[in-house]
C-alpha positions in Angstrom: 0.0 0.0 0.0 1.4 3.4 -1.1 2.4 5.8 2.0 3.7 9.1 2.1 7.0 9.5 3.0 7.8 11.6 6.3 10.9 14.0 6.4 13.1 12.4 8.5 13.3 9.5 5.6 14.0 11.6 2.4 18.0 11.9 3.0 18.3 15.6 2.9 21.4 16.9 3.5 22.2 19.3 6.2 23.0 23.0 5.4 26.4 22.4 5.8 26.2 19.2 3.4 24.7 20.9 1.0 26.9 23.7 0.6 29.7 20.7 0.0 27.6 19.1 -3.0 28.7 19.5 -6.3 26.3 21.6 -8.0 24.8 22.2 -11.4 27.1 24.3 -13.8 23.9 26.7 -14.0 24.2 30.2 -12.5 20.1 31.5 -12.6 19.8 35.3 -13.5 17.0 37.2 -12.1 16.2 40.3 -14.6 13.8 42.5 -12.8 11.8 40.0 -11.3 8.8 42.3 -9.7 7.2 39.7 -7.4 9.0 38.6 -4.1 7.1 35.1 -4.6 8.4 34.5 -8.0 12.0 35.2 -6.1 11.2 32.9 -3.1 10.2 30.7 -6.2 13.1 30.5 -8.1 15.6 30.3 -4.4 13.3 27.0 -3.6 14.0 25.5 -7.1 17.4 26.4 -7.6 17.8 24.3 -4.1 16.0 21.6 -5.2 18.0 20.6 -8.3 21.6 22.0 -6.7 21.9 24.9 -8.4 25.5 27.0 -8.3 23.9 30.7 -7.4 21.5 33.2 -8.4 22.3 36.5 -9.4 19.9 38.9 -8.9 19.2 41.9 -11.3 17.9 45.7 -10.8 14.4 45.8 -8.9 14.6 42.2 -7.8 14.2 41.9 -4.2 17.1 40.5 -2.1 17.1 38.2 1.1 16.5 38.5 3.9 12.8 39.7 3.2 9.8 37.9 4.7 7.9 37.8 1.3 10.8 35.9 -0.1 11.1 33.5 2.9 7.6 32.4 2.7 8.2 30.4 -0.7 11.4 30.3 -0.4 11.0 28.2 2.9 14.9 28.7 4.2 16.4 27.9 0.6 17.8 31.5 0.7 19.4 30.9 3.2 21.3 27.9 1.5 21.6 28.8 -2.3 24.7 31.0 -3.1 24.1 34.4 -4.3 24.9 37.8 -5.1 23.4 41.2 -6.4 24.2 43.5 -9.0 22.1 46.6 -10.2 22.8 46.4 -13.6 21.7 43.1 -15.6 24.8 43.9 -18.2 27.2 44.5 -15.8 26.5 40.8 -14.1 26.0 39.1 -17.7 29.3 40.7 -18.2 31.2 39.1 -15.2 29.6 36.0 -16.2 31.1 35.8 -19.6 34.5 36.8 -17.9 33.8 33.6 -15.6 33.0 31.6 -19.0 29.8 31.2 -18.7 27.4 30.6 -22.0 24.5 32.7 -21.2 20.9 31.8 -22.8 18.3 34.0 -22.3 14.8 32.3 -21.2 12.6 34.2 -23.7 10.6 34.3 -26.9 13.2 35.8 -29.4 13.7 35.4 -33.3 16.0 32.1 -33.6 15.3 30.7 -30.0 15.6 26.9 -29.5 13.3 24.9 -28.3 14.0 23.5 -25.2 13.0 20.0 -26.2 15.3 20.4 -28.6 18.3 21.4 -26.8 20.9 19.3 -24.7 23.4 21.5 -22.9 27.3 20.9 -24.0 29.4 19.1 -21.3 31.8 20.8 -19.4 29.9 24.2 -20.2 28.7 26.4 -17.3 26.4 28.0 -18.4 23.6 31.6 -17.2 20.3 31.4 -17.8 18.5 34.7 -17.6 15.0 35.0 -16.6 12.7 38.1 -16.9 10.3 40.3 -15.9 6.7 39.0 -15.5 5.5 41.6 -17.9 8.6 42.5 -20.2 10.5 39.6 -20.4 14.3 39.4 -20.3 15.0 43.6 -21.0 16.6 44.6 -24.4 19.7 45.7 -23.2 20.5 42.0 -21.5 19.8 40.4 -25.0 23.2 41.4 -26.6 25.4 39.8 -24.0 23.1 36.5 -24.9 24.8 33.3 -26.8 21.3 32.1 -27.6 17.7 31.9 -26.2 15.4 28.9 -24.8 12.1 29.0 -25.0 9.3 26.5 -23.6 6.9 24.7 -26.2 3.5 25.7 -26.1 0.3 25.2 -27.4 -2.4 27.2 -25.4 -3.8 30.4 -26.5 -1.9 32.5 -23.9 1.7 31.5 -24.8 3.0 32.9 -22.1 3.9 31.3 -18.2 4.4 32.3 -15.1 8.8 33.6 -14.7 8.9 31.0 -11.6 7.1 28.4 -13.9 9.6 28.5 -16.6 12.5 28.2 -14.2 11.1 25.1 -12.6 10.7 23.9 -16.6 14.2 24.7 -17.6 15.7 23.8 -14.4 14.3 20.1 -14.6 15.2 19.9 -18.4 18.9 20.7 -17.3 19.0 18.7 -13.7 17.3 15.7 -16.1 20.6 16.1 -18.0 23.2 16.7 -15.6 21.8 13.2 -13.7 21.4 11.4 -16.9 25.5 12.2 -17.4 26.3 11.4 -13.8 24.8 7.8 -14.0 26.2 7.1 -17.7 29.7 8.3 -16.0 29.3 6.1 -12.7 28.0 2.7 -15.1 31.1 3.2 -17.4 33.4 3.6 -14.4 32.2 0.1 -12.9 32.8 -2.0 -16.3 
């Protein structure tokens, strides 16, 4: 018979472990995010699947603030990360660090992100946008490329915390599927 699990059997690491994990090669790049729950969001996530940081851009909010806490439930507390006013002046330092940065966004020669593996050995920043604008103009020049979500409702169009989740899985999904190909090929 099925059972939920309780929380002293899921295996989560302490604070302290997880700071030790290896993470993702994904730095998550917050563009204006307006709402404090889509910021909470994306902290929550970005724990979840191990994340390396989160930089966080012009009006987006910055821990410690009680709306962010509230969906954030403690993750910004363990999720690296760091703010910088100007979205080109952190894509910039990102590109010194040699990251490939993809902007999450609807743009003219976007892939689809069913159609898109990310390169080993790349780390890479994915930039995220404003609820209502998107990812600004001046952040798509210092782009290598865009992803963008298949859809096929009317709206075209999801939530900014949504579409992390999405693209975060899709890379996570990835990063494991190259972790266990590594660890079967290192036991023949």
């Amino acid at each position: 018979m099925m059972r939920k699990i309780a929380n002293e059997e899921l295996g989560r690491p302490s604070a302290e472990e997880f700071a030790r994990m290896e993470k993702m090669p994904v730095v998550v790049v917050l563009d204006n995010i307006r709402s404090l729950n889509n910021v909470g969001s994306f902290f929550r996530t970005a724990d979840a699947f191990g994340v390396a940081r989160i930089v966080l851009c012009g009006i987006t909010a910055r821990p410690p603030h009680r709306e962010i806490h509230k969906t954030a439930l403690g993750a910004e507390e363990t999720v690296p990360w760091e703010a910088c006013e100007r979205i080109t002046d952190a894509l910039a330092k990102l590109r010194r660090e040699g990251c490939r940065i993809l902007a999450v966004e609807q743009v003219t020669e976007s892939t689809m992100l069913d159609r898109f593996t990310p390169d080993p050995g790349v780390r890479y920043a994915l930039v995220f946008g404003n609820e209502v604008f998107g990812v600004s103009e001046e952040a798509l020049p210092f782009c290598d490329g865009a992803l963008e979500i298949p859809q096929v409702g009317t709206k075209h169009s999801l939530n900014v915390a949504v579409s992390g989740g999405v693209v975060l899985w899709n890379f996570f999904c990835d990063s494991r599927k190259r972790a266990l190909t590594l660890a079967a090929g290192n036991q023949q």
